[in-house]
C-alpha positions in Angstrom: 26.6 25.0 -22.7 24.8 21.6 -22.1 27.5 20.7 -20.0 27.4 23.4 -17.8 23.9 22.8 -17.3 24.5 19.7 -16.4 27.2 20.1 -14.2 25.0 22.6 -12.3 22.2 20.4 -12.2 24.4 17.7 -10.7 25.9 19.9 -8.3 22.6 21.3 -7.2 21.0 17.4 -6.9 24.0 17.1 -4.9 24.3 19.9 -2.4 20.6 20.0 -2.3 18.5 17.6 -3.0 20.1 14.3 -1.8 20.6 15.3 1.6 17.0 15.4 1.8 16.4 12.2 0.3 18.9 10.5 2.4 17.7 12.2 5.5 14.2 10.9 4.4 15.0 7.8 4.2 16.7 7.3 6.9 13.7 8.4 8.8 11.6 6.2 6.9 14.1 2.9 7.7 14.5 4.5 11.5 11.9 6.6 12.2 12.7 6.5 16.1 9.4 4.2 17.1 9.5 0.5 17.8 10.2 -2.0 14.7 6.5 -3.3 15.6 5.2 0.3 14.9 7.0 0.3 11.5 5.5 -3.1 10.3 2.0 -2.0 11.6 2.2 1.5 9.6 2.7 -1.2 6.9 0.3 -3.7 7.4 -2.3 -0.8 7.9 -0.9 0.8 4.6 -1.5 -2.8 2.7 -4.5 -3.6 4.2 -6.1 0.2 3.7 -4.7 -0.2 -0.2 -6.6 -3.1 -0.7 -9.8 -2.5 1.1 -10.3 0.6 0.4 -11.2 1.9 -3.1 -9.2 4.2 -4.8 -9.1 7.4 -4.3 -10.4 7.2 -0.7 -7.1 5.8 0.6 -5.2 8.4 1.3 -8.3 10.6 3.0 -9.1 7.3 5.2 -4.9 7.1 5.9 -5.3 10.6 7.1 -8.5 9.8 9.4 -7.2 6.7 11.0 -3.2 7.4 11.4 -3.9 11.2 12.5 -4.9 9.7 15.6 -1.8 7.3 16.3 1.6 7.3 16.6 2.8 5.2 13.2 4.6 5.8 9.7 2.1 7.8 7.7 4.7 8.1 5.0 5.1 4.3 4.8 1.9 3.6 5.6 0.4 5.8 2.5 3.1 4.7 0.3 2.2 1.0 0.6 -1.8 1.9 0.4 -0.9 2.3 -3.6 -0.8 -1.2 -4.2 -3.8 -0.4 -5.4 -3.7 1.4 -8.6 -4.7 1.8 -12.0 -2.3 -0.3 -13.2 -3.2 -3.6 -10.5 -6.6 -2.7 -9.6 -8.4 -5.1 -12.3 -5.9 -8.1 -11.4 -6.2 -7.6 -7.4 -10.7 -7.3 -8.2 -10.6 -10.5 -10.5 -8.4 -11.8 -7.3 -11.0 -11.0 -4.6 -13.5 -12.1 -7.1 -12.2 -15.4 -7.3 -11.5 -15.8 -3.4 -15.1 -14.6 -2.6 -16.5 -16.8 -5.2 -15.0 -19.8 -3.7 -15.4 -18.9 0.6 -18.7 -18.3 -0.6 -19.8 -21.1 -2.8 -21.5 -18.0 -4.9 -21.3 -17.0 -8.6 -20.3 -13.8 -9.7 -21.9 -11.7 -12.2 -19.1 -11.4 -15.0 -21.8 -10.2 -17.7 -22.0 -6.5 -15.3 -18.6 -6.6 -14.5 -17.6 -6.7 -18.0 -20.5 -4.1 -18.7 -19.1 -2.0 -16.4 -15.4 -1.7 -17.1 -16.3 -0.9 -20.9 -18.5 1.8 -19.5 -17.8 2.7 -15.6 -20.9 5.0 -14.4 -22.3 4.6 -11.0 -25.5 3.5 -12.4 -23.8 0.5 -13.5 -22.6 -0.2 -10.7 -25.6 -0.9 -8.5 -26.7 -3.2 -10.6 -24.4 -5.3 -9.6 -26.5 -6.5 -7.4 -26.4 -7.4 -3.4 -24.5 -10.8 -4.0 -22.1 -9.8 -6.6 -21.2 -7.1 -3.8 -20.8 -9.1 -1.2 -18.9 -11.7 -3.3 -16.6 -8.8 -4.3 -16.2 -7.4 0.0 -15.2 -11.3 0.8 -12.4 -11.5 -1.2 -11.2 -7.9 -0.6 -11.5 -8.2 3.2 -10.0 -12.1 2.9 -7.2 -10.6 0.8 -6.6 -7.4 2.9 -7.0 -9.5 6.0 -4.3 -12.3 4.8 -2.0 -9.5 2.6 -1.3 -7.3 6.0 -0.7 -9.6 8.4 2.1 -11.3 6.0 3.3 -7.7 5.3 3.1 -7.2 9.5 5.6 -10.2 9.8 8.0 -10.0 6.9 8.2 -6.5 7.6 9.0 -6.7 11.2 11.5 -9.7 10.9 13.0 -7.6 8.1 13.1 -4.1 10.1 14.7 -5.8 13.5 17.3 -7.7 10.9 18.3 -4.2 9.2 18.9 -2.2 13.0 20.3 -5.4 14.0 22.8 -5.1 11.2 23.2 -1.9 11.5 24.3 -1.7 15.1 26.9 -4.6 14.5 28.3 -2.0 11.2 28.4 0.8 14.3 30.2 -1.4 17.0 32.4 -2.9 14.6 31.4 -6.3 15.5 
């Protein structure tokens, strides 16, 4: 019984369900636009991921790429860098940078206050500097995280068509 199941399940992934996923992802490897589009959806999607807080990422993804022509599945995909799991690491990161471009201090005594209890409240009493502090090394890191993602990405995407025309010509 269990191995009819699975044999229908496997047959139905098959005949179904991978297809699509190969179909996606060949659009997302080749969606049809320049290699320079492709690394930009990237670059946007890192840059918007780390800039943006969470849960306004995908709803400023849809603002800005609505109106161009770019990889809003890539694009959105990569904005997760931020996440539950690496937001704390990538804000003591930022921290850090903004403390030293700045030459400032941070306030770790409401940070700490504020991750045992988050409320909004706490929040702005963080205070103007601690902000700022905190927008420096987000925008530094954004800035300095997209544009390596814009030229990896683009050296990798023109290496991968490149590849794969010599596989189609039989070079």
């Amino acid at each position: 019984m269990i191995k009819k199941i699975i044999h229908l399940l496997k047959n139905y992934f098959n005949i179904r369900i991978k297809p699509k996923l190969k179909r996606l992802i060949n659009d997302v490897m080749h969606p049809g636009n320049h290699p320079r589009q492709t690394a930009l959806s990237l670059a946007i999607g890192v840059f918007i991921g780390i800039w943006i807080p969470m849960g306004l990422q995908l709803w400023t993804m849809i603002l800005l790429l609505s109106f161009v022509n770019y990889n809003f599945f890539m694009a959105t995909l990569v904005s997760f860098i931020s996440n539950p799991l690496t937001v704390l690491p990538l804000y003591y990161i930022a921290i850090k940078i903004g403390e030293w471009l700045l030459q400032s201090r941070f306030s770790w005594q409401f940070f700490s206050d504020f991750i045992e209890h988050p409320v909004f409240a706490k929040l702005l009493d963080f205070g103007t500097d601690s902000l700022v502090i905190l927008a420096t090394g987000l925008t530094f890191l954004a800035v300095v995280s997209a544009g390596i993602t814009y030229f990896t990405t683009l050296k990798l995407v023109v290496y991968l068509r490149n590849r794969k025309q010599i596989v189609k010509t039989g070079l």
